[in-house]
C-alpha positions as CSV (number, residue, x, y, z in Angstrom):
1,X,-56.0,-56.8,-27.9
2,X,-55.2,-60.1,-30.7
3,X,-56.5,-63.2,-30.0
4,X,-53.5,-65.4,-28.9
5,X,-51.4,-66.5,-31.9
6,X,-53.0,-64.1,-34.4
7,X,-51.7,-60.5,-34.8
8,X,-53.7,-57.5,-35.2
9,X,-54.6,-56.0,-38.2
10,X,-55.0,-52.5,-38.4
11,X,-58.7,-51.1,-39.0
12,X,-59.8,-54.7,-38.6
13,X,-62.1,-55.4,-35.8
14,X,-61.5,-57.9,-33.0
15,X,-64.0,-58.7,-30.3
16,X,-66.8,-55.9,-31.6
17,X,-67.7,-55.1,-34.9
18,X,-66.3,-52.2,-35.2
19,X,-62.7,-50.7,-35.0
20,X,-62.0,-48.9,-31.7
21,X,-60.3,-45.7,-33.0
22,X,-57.9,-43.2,-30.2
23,X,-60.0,-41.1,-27.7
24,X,-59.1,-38.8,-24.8
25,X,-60.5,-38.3,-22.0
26,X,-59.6,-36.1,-18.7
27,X,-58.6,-37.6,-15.7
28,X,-57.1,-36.6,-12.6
29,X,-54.1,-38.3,-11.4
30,X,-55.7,-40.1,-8.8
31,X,-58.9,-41.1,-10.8
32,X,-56.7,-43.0,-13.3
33,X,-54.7,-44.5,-10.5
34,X,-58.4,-45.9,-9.6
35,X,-59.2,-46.6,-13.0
36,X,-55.6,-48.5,-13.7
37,X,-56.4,-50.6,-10.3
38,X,-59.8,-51.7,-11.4
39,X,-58.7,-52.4,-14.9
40,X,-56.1,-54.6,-13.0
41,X,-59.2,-56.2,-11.1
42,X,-60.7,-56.9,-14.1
43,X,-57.6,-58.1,-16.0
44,X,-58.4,-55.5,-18.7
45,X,-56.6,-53.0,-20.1
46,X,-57.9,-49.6,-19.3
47,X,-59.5,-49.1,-22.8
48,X,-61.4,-52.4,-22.7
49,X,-62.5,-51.8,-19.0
50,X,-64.4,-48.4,-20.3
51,X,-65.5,-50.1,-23.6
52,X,-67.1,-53.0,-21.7
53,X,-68.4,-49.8,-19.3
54,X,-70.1,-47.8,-21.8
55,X,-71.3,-51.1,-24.0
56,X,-72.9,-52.1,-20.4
57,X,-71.2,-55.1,-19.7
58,X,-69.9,-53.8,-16.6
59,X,-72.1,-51.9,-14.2
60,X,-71.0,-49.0,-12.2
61,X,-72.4,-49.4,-8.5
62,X,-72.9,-46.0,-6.3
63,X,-71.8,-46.8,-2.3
64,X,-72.9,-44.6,0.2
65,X,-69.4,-42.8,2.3
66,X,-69.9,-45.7,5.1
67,X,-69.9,-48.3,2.8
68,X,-66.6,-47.4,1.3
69,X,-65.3,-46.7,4.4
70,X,-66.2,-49.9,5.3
71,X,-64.4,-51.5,2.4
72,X,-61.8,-49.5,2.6
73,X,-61.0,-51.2,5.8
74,X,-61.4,-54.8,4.8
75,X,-58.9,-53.7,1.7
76,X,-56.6,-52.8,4.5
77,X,-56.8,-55.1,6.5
78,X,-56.2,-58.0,3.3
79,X,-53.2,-55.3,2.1
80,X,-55.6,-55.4,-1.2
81,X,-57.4,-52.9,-3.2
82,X,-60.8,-51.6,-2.8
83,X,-61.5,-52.9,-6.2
84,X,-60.3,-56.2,-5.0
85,X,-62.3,-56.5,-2.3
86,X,-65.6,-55.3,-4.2
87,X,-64.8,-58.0,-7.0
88,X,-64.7,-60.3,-4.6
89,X,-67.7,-59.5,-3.0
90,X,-70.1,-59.5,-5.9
91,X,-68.6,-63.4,-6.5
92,X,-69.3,-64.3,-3.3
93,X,-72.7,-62.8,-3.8
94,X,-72.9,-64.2,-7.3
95,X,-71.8,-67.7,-5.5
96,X,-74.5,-67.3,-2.7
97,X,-78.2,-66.5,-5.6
98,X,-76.5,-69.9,-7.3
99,X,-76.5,-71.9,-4.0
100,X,-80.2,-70.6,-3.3
């Protein structure tokens, strides 16, 4: 990922100080659909998305089944994805401690 208006050197590192270097991991077909869509949410690219998760930038919340079930309607019901709608949310709440 360059910086805008500088290219990328190879072995040269960016944003962290190191290089990231080619890793694989297993995914089914519908858990990187997922992952794609919250990289999308994000405006990351997947790699940076799971960098920024295992530096602990990002946070990975556990929802209980009626919780996603319930955003799984609102994303519906806006014709958006669940990702969307839980981005959303945590600016809202974000919004809301700022207010208080």
């Amino acid at each position: 990922m360059a910086k805008e208006g500088i290219k990328s050197l190879r072995d040269v590192p960016e944003i962290y100080d190191e290089v990231k270097r080619p890793r694989c991991l297993a995914l089914t077909d519908n858990g990187l659909k997922l992952l794609d869509e919250l990289a999308k949410s994000f405006q990351l690219s997947r790699s940076e998305l799971v960098e920024r998760i295992g530096r602990g930038y990002i946070s990975v919340v556990q929802f209980e089944k009626q919780e996603l079930e319930f955003l799984l309607t609102i994303a519906n019901q806006q014709n958006s994805t669940i990702a969307e709608v839980i981005r959303l949310a945590c600016n809202q709440l974000i919004q809301q401690k700022t207010i208080d």
